[in-house]
C-alpha positions as CSV (number, residue, x, y, z in Angstrom):
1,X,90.5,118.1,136.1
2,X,87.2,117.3,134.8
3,X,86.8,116.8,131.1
4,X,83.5,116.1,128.7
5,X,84.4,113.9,125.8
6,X,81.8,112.6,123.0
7,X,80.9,109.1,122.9
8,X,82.2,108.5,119.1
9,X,79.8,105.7,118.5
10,X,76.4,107.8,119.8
11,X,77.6,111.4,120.4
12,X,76.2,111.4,123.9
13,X,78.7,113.6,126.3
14,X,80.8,111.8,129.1
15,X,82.3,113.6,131.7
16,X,85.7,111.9,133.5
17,X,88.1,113.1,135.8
18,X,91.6,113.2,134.2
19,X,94.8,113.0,137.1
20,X,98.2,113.2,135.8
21,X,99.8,110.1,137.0
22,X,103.0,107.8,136.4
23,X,102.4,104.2,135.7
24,X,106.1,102.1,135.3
25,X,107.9,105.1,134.6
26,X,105.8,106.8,132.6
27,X,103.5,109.8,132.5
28,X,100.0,110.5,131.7
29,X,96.9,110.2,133.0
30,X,94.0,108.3,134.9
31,X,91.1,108.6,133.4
32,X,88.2,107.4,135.6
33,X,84.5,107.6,135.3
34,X,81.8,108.6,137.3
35,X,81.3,105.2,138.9
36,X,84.6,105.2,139.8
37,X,86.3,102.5,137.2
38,X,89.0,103.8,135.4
39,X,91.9,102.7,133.2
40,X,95.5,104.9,132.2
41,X,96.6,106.3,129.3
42,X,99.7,107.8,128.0
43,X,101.0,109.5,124.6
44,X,103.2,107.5,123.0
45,X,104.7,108.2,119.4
46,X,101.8,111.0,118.6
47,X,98.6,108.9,119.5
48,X,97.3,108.5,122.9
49,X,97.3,104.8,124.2
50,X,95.5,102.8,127.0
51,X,99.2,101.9,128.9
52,X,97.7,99.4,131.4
53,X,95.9,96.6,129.3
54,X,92.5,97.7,129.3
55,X,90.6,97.6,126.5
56,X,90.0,100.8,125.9
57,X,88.1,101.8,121.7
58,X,90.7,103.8,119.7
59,X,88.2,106.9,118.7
60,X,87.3,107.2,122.5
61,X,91.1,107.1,123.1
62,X,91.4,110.3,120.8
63,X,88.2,112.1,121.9
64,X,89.8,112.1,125.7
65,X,93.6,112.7,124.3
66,X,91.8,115.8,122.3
67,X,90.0,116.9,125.4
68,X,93.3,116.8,127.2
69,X,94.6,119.1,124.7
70,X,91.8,121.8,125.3
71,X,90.0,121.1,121.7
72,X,86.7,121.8,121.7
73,X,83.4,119.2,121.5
74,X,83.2,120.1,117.6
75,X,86.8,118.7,117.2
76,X,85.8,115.2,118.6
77,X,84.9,112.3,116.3
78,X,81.3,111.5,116.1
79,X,80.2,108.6,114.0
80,X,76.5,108.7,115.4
81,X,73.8,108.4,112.1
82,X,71.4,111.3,112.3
């Protein structure tokens, strides 16, 4: 499924594809970008969590968890200085 998801540091809009996967036994998804790189990430006790070691920054983490909910753009976090 493709997803848009705000950039919490400038408010610019990413889209990423989002593929439920399993990774060691446990479920989530792959999140990968347009040029193809992508990391995993999981929910794990109410937060969602990069689950194979890359560095991924925790308000981007949510935007793409809240996304994969179905909240809207407005719902995101946005820390961009107008």
């Amino acid at each position: 499924m493709q997803i848009e998801v705000k950039d919490p540091a400038t408010g610019a809009l990413f889209s990423f594809e989002a593929k439920p996967e399993q990774l060691k036994g446990e479920h989530g998804f792959r999140i990968r970008h347009m040029n193809g790189s992508g990391f995993f990430i999981a929910h794990r006790s109410g937060t969602w969590r990069s689950a194979d070691d890359h560095h991924v920054d925790p308000d981007l983490l949510a935007n793409i968890g809240l996304a994969l909910e179905g909240a809207s753009l407005s719902e995101q976090i946005t820390h961009a200085v107008k």
